[in-house]
N, C-alpha and C positions, 0 to 999 in steps of 0.2 A: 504494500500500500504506500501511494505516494504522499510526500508530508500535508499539502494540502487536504488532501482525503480524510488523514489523519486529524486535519484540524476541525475537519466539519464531524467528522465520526463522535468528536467531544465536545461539538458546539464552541468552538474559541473561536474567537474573532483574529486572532494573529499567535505566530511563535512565543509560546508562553517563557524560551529556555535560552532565548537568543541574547548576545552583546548588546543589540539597539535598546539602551534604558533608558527613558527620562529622566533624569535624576532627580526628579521629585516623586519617583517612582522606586528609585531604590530600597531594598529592602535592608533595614538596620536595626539590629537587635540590641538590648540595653547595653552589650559591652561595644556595638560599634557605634551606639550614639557616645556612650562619654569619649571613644576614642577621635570622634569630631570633633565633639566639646574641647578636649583639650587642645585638639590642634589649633580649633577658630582662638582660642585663648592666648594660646603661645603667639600666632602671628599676631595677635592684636598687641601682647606684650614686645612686639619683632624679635622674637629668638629663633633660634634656628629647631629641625624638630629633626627624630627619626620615627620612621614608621618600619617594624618589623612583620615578618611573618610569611610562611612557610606558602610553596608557589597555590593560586587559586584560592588563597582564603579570601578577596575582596580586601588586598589594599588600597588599588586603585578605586571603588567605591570610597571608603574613606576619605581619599583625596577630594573626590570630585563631588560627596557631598560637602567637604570643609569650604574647597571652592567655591558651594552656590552659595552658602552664606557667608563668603567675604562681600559685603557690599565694595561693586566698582569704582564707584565712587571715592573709596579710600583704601583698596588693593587691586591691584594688577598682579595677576597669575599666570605666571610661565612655565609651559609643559615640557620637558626634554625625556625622550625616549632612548636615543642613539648614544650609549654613552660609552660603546667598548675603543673608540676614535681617540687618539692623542692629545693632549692637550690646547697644541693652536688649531686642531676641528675641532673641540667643543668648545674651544673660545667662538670660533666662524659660525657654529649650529646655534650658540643662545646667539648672537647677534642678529640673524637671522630670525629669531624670534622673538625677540622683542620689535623687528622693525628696520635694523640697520643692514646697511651694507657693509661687508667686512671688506674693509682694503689695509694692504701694508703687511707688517711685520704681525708679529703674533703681540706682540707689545703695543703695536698702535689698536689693536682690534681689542686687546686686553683694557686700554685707556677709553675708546669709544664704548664698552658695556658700564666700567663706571662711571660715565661720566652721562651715562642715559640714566642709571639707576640713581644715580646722585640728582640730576633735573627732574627723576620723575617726583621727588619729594619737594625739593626747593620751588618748584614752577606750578606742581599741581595736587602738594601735599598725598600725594599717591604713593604708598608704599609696594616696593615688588616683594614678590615670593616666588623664587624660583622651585618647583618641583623636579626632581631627578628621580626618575624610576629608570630599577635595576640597578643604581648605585652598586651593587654588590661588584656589580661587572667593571667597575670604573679602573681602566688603569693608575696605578700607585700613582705615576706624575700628575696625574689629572686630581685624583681625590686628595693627595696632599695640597693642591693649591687653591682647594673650594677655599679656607679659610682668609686668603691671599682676596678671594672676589670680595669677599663681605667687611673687608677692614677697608674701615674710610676714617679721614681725620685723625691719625695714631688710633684706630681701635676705637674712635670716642662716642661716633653718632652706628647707631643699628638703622642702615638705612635698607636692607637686604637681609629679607629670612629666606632659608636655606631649609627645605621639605625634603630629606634623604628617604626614599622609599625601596626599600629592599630585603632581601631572606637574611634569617636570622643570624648567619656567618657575617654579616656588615658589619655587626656589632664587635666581633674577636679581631676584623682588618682594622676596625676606626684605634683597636686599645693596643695597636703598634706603636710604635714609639716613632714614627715618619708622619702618623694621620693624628696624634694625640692632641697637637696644637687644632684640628676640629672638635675632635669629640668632648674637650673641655668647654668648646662656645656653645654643645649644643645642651637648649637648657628642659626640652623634654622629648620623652620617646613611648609609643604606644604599642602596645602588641598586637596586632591580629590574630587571633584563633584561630582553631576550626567551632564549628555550630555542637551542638547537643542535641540528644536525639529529639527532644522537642522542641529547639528551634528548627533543626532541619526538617520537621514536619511544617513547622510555621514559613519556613522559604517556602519550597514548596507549594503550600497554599496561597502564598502573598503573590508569585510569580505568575502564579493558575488564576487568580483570581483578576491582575491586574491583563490577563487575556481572555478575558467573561467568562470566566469559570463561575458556576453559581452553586455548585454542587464538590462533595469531595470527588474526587479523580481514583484518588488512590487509595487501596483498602488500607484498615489498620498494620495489617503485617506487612503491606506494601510499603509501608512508610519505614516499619522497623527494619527491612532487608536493604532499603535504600542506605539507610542511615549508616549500616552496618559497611558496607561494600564500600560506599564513597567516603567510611572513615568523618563525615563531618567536611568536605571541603565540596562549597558552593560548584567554583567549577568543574566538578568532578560528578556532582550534584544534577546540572545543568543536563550534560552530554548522559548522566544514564535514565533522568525523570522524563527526558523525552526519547530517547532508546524502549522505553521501559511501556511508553504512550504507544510506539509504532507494532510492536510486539502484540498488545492488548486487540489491538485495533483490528490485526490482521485475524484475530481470533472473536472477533465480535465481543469484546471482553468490555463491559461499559467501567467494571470498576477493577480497576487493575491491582492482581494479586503479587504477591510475591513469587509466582513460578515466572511470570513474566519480568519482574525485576531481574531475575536470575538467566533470566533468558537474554536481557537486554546485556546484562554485563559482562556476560561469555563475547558477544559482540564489540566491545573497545579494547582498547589497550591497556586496560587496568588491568583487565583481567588475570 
């Protein structure tokens, strides 16, 4: 059965399991709202932050809920992904996003990022926040000189907060003795999880529901076999709750049992 099929066989209006979220849609459990909370706190306080946790648990959620509730008015938030590139390309890549054209040396392109991130405060009282996902992957030159971007004025004015988002090995690179002058600026760090088995029943439902789902989907043991197999991580979560829909479907199953859960996960790479 093709997905479409799939999606009319359970009455959803769209992919209940896909990447496209609104992020007023995101689904945040008490431990991933206080880990916004703290983040929107820290950049309010301009510190720099780490976000940890193990690949698929929704760190980037976190982000990009912190993000909608930075009012733009008084943050500007900068995304960087590519970060395995040497240090004068990820000087060229934030340039590039923030707006500039990188020309010259690695030193003049080095002076045109501070010296936009310094105007965006003095001209329009705009604080930046750079975000770095996968920081884990950052070569040593490149992550020892984050602390190099953010010192303005001898070290004196926090004009630049600094979002490290990466697995939790970041954390044993940053307490090198090369990265240490970061990890003493940064002034907070939040864990990501995995889910419990009733929140990963409440994802789940939240993700079903926000694709018109009005009904449960999944039996009770189907939720417990989920929970089990996918260990508690969303996207792990994602790729077997709708494996797990297609299986059902093809078997006219309106409420999907846990032989189908088991059926679905034989089919990924988890397995």
């Amino acid at each position: 059965m093709n997905h479409d099929s799939t999606l009319s066989f359970f009455d959803l209006k769209h992919s209940p399991f896909g990447k496209e979220v609104n992020v007023k849609d995101l689904w945040l459990d008490p431990s991933r709202e206080s880990a916004v909370d703290r983040l929107v706190e820290a950049v309010h306080r301009r510190q720099h932050a780490l976000v940890r946790g193990e690949p698929g648990v929704g760190k980037n959620c976190v982000t990009r809920a912190m993000k909608h509730r930075l009012p733009e008015t008084a943050f500007r938030v900068v995304y960087v992904a590519n970060v395995t590139v040497g240090r004068r390309d990820f000087y060229r890549q934030l340039s590039f996003a923030l707006g500039l054209q990188p020309r010259g040396t690695m030193a003049a392109v080095f002076e045109a990022v501070q010296r936009e991130v310094r105007g965006s405060w003095s001209d329009h009282r705009i604080h930046p926040v750079l975000v770095i996902d996968e920081a884990h992957l950052m070569p040593d030159a490149t992550l020892s000189h984050l602390h190099v971007l953010a010192n303005f004025d001898m070290d004196s004015r926090p004009l630049l907060s600094l979002v490290l988002v990466g697995l939790p090995e970041l954390q044993d690179r940053l307490r090198l003795g090369v990265h240490r002058s970061l990890l003493t600026r940064i002034g907070t760090m939040v864990d990501i999880g995995v889910t419990g088995p009733a929140d990963t029943a409440a994802y789940v439902r939240h993700r079903l529901e926000r694709a018109g789902a009005t009904r449960d989907i999944f039996a009770s043991d189907g939720f417990v076999v989920l929970h089990e197999l996918a260990a508690g991580v969303p996207r792990v979560l994602d790729a077997l709750a709708e494996g797990a829909m297609r299986e059902a479907a093809e078997r006219d199953e309106r409420l999907i049992s846990r032989a189908s859960v088991r059926r679905a996960w034989q089919a990924t790479p988890y397995a």
